[in-house]
Phi, psi and omega in degrees: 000129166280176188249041173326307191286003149280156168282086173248117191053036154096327205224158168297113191286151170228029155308117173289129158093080155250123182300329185268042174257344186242333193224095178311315157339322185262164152326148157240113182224132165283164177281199187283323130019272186304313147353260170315296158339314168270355165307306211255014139222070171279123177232171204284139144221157192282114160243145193232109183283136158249082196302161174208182179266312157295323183227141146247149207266163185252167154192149186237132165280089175199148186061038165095350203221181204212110141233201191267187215150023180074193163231167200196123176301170196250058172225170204307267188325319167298297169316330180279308175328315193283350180277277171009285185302353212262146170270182194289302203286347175285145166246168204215113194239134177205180192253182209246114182236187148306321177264017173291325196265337145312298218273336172288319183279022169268324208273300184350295167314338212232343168247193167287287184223135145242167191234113183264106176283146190282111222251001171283001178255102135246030186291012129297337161267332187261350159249359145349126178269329192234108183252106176201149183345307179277014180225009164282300170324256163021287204300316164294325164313277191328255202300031140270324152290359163258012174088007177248042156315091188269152187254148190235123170323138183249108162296163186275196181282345186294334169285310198283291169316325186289329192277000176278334184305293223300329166315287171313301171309332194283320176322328192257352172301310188302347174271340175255001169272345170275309186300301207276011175253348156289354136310296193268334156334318185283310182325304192294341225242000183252001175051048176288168170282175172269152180311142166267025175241181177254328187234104202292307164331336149334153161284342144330310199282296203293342185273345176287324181319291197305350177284326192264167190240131208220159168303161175292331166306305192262013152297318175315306211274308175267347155313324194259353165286328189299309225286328182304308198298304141325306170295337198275271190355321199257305179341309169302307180289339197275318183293318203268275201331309163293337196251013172255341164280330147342305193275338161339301203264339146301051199306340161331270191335299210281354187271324189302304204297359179294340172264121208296156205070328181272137196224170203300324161296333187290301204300314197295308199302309192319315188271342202275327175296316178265359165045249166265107195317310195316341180303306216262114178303352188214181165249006172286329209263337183299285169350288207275351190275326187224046180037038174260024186277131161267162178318119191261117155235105194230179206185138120103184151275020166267158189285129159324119187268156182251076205283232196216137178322152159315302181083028186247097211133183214287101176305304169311326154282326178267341164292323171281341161293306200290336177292268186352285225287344176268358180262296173342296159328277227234025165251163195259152191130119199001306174320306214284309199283331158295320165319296196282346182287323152282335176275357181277341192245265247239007173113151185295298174334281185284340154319300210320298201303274157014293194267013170262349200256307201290346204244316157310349178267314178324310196290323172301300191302311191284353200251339201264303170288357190009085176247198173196145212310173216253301131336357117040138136239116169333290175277006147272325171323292202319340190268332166307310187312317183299288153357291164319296152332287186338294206268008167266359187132340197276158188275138158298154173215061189279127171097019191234113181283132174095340179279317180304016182090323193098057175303046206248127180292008210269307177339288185283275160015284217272344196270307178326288170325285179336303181319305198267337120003273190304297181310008148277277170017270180287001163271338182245030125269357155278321183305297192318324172283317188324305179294340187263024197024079201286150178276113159335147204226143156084135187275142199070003194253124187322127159266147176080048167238145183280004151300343170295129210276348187269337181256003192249007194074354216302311187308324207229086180303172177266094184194166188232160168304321207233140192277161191261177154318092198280101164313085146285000000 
């Protein structure tokens, strides 16, 4: 047996018969020989963790050959001693599981890279006929020496804490969004009349909820949907409290909120996903990044068929993108006249998309040029910002002209008007490029599709240099 889980010169010794394979306390010193030999052939080696929840099995690549290397528990203190052993020059590949991004930054500091392999290319592991821990390791060595690793981006913590917010809030909106349609299941299901309030939930709602007479099964089912609904609630405001100091302390966040309809949830799932725009050279690769590119297929001399988005990528982001493009719908501004300019061809549906597509390029150009929307309504930025504050903690300032954003209805009036300008605007700049005829672009690509990079904008957002002037 050799001694790996000790240290020598920086590397695991694999010297047979080593007294410090058995007392970590003692020295491993080869003779001088050996010494010199392994001086004039050090060579880089590949190691490949295959994580589990309790163990990780180990394996090393060097000089051509692949063995095993054991397990090692999958806790702080073991993973730090297996870093210990480890040389400056090694790299260390493992798969992007739940516990990857703890066990890299344990590794990190003591190698060269390490690489949290993308574990949807792992198609040496995942199609295997003989799968089993130790050739899972292997497999991860073998292909980081040879370079065919694809690696998934690591965020820093800052990154790393806004998606555990934003992750958490989404879980938990889903549960009370699960408690309160099992209120109304029951309603229906008791052949109740419809509530006479608009938000049942209310205190309005809740004292008619308390009027009506129901079996005892189901008064039981709903007392107890209230109560759930009520806990999520205060759960939600403790969570929404950190994540407004998040946004606060962000500018990212707070310059994408400058854009009407996006509100502090929408802009945080967005960064959170993408962590630093600066990764992405275009906004095609942002687009594709969060799987709103559609499906390509083409062979041969045929024209390229076009599909249904990818969906490949941050789920989370894209839903709240996709929330946004129906609200932007229905605010006045360049957004609302693309929505509708697509949705008169292809439909409400693939608009929604479109402009979910639309608000992704957007966020780039603003976040890459770190501008802020050129379009804008001033005092609403400013009541979101507020908003924010509010809910991070700050004291009101009730009766103070000016702290609340500037709610003056003449305000919001005169900013509206502006909004709906600019959407006049961009509708006869479109008619007018429309008349001037544009050349298809790209081999295979259909007109008059909302897949086309010339009708969806991606290079050139609906947007101006300079923001305008708001009549206060």
């Amino acid at each position: 047996m050799g001694c790996e889980p000790d240290v020598v010169h920086g590397r695991p010794c694999d010297l047979p018969g080593c007294a410090a394979s058995t007392n970590p306390s003692l020295s491993c010193v080869p003779p001088l020989s050996l010494q010199t030999t392994k001086r004039l052939e050090v060579v880089m080696r590949f190691i490949g963790l295959d994580v589990h929840r309790d163990f990780c099995e180990v394996a090393i690549a060097e000089g051509g050959r692949v063995r095993s290397a054991g397990r090692i528990p999958t806790r702080v203190p073991a993973l730090e001693l297996f870093a210990l052993s480890l040389a400056r020059d090694d790299s260390v590949a493992l798969e992007a599981t739940s516990g990857a991004t703890k066990i890299a930054r344990v590794i990190e500091p003591h190698v060269a890279r390490v690489v949290v392999a993308n574990t949807r290319k792992l198609a040496a592991i995942s199609q295997a006929k003989a799968k089993t821990d130790r050739l899972d390791a292997r497999t991860l060595a073998r292909q980081l020496a040879a370079g065919y690793l694809e690696e998934v981006w690591a965020p820093d913590e800052r990154t790393r804490v806004l998606r555990r917010l934003t992750a958490r809030r989404a879980r938990l909106v889903r549960a009370r969004t699960r408690a309160k349609n099992e209120v109304h299941g029951l309603l229906a299901r008791n052949l109740c009349e419809r509530p006479p309030v608009v938000h049942l939930f209310s205190q309005a709602g809740r004292r008619w909820l308390g009027q009506l007479e129901l079996p005892l099964d189901e008064q039981l089912t709903l007392e107890g949907c209230l109560r759930q609904i009520d806990f999520l609630q205060e759960e939600l405001q403790r969570l929404e409290a950190v994540l407004a100091q998040q946004a606060l302390g962000s500018a990212e966040i707070r310059r994408l909120m400058t854009i009407p309809g996006v509100n502090v949830h929408t802009a945080a799932a967005f960064m959170a996903s993408v962590g630093e725009i600066q990764r992405f050279s275009s906004p095609r690769k942002v687009v594709s990044y969060l799987g709103l590119d559609p499906k390509v297929r083409q062979s041969g001399n045929e024209v390229a068929r076009h599909g249904h988005i990818s969906k490949q990528g941050a789920a989370e982001a894209r839903h709240m993108l996709g929330e946004v493009a129906w609200k932007v719908s229905r605010t006045p501004g360049p957004l609302r006249a693309f929505f509708e300019r697509v949705c008169s061809r292809r439909g409400p549906q693939i608009a929604a998309t479109a402009t979910a597509r639309k608000l992704a390029v957007l966020f780039w150009h603003l976040l890459t040029r770190k501008e802020d929307y050129a379009f804008q309504r001033p005092a609403l930025t400013r009541h979101k910002i507020r908003q924010l504050e509010l809910a991070a903690g700050a004291k009101p300032h009730k009766g103070k002209k000016g702290i609340a954003g500037g709610k003056s209805p003449k305000v919001w009036d005169a900013e509206r008007e502006l909004s709906t300008q600019a959407e006049r605007a961009y509708r006869r700049l479109v008619s007018d490029w429309r008349a001037a005829g544009p050349k298809k672009r790209g081999a295979g690509v259909p007109s008059g599709r909302a897949s086309s990079s010339h009708l969806l904008g991606e290079e050139t957002p609906a947007r101006q240099e300079t923001a305008p002037h708001p009549a206060l």
